[in-house]
C-alpha positions in Angstrom: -32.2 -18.4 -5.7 -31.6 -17.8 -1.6 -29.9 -20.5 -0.1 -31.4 -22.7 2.0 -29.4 -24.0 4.7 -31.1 -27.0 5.0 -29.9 -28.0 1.5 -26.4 -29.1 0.5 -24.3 -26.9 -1.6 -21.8 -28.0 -4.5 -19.7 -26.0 -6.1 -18.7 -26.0 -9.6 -15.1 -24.0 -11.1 -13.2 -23.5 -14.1 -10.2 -21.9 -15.2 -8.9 -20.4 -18.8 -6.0 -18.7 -19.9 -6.6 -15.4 -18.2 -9.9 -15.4 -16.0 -11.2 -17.7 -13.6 -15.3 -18.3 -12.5 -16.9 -20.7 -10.1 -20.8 -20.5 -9.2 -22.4 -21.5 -5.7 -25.2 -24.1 -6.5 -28.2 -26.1 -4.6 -30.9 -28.2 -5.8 -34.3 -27.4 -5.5 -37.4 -28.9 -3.7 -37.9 -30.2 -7.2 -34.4 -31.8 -7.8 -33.7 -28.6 -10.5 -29.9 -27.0 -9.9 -30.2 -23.3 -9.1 -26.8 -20.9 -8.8 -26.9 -19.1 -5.3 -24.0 -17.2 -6.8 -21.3 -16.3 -9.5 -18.0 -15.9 -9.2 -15.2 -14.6 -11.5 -12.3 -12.8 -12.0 -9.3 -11.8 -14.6 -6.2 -13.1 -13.5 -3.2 -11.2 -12.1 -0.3 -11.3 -14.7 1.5 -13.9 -12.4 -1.3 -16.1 -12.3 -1.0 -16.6 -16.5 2.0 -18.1 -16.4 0.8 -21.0 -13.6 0.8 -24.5 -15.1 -3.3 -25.7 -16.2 -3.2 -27.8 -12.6 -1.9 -24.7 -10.8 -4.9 -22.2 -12.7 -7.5 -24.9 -11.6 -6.6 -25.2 -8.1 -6.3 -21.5 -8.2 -10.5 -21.6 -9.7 -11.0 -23.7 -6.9 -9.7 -21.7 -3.8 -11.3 -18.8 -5.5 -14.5 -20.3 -5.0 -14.1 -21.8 -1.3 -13.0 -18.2 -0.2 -15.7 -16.1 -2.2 -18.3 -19.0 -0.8 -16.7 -19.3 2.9 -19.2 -18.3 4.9 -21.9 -21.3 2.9 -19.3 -24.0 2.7 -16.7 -23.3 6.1 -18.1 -26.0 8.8 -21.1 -27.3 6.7 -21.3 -31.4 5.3 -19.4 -32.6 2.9 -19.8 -30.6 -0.1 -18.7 -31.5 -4.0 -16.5 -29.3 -6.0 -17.0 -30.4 -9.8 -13.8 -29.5 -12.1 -12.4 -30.0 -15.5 -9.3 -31.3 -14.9 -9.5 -34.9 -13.8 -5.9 -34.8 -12.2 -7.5 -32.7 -9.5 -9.1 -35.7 -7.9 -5.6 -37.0 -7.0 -3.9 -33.9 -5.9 -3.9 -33.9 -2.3 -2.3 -37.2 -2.7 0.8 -36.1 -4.5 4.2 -36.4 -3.2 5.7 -34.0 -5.1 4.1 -30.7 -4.4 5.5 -26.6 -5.0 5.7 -24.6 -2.2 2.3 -22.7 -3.5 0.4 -26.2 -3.7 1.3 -27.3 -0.3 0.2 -24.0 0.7 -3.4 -24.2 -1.0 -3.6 -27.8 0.2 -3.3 -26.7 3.6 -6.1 -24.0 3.6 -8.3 -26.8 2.3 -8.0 -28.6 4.7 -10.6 -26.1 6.6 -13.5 -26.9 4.5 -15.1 -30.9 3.8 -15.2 -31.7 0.8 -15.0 -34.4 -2.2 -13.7 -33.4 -5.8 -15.6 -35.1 -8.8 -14.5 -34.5 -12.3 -17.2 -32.9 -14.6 -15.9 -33.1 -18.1 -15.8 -29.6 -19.6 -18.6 -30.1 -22.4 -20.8 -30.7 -19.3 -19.3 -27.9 -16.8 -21.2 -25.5 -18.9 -21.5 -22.5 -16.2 -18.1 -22.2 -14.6 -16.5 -22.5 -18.1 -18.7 -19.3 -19.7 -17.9 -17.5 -16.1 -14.0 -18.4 -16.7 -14.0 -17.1 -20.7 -15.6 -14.2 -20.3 -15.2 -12.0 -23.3 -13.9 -8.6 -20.9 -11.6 -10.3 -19.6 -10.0 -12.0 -22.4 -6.8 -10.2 -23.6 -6.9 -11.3 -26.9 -9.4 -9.1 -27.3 -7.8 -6.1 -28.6 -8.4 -2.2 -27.5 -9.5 -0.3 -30.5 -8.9 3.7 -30.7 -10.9 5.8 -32.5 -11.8 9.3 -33.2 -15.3 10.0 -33.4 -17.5 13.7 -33.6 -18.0 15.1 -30.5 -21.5 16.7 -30.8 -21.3 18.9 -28.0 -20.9 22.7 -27.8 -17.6 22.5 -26.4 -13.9 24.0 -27.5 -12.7 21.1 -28.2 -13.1 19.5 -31.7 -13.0 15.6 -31.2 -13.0 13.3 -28.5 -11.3 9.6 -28.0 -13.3 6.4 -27.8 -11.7 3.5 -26.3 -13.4 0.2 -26.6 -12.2 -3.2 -25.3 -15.9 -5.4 -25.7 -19.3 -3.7 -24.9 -17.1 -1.3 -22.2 -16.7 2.5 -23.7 -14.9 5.3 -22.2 -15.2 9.3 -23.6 -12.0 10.9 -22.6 -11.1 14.6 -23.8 -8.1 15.4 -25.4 -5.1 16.1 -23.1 -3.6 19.8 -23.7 -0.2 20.9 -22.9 -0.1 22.7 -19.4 1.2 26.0 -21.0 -2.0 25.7 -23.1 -4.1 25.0 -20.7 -2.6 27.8 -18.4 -3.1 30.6 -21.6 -6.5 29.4 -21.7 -7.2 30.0 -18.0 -5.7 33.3 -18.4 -8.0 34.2 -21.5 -10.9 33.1 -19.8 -10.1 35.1 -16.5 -9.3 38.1 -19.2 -12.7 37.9 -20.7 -14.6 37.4 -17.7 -12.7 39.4 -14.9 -15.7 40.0 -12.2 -16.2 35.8 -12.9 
């Protein structure tokens, strides 16, 4: 869907152990909720280790900078969550340095946090777990054929999901230099 400007924009986000997703939404003429965009990303190794309130806040500035220019200067806007304790957070009196941080780049944007229970936050939670980013999810080696003409007998398939890379097999320089030499030998006009 294209946003429409006339129409107020919520925002929904989610955080899991290693990714993060958040979607841009509007409601329709006929009251339906339509995504104006997705949002998601692994997170950085640092990030892992943040406390669940710290990887939800994190979801959440995600989301107000990837939708800046929709949500910077518009009416107040709702950002749904998982975490209840988010509602309270900018009320805290005991804040990290990184919180009071994030708390102070909100304070750019309007807008009210309402808890959506996670059974019912059904988008940002599938954007957050998505299956190539999750770790867990171990690389697999294997050699398969390689059908081709070429010298070399096998290649190496790494998987990690539905993402496949062919690499050919890495040969010592001093090989690869005698094979440069036998193929300037064989060919010498080439």
């Amino acid at each position: 869907m294209l946003p429409d400007t006339s129409r107020p924009f919520h925002v929904v986000s989610d955080a899991s152990d290693f990714a993060i997703g958040c979607a841009l939404m509007q409601f329709d003429a006929e009251g339906r909720e339509r995504v104006v965009s997705y949002q998601s990303r692994q997170m950085k190794p640092a990030e892992k280790k943040y406390p669940v309130h710290d990887k939800e806040l994190l979801a959440m500035r995600y989301a107000l900078i990837k939708f800046r220019v929709y949500l910077l200067g518009e009416q107040t806007f709702a950002v749904y969550t998982d975490h209840a304790s988010l509602r309270t957070a900018m009320k805290s009196p005991q804040l990290s340095q990184r919180m009071a941080r994030w708390l102070s780049f909100f304070t750019e944007y309007n807008f009210v946090v309402h808890y959506k229970p996670g059974k019912n936050n059904i988008l940002a939670d599938a954007l957050s777990r998505r299956p190539d980013y999750d770790p867990r999810r171990l690389t697999r080696h294997q050699d398969i054929p390689d059908d081709d003409d070429d010298d070399d007998d096998r290649a190496t398939c790494v998987t990690l999901g539905i993402n496949a890379t062919v690499s050919s097999p890495v040969l010592p320089l001093r090989q690869q230099i005698a094979d440069a030499y036998a193929r300037k030998v064989d060919a010498p006009n080439a």
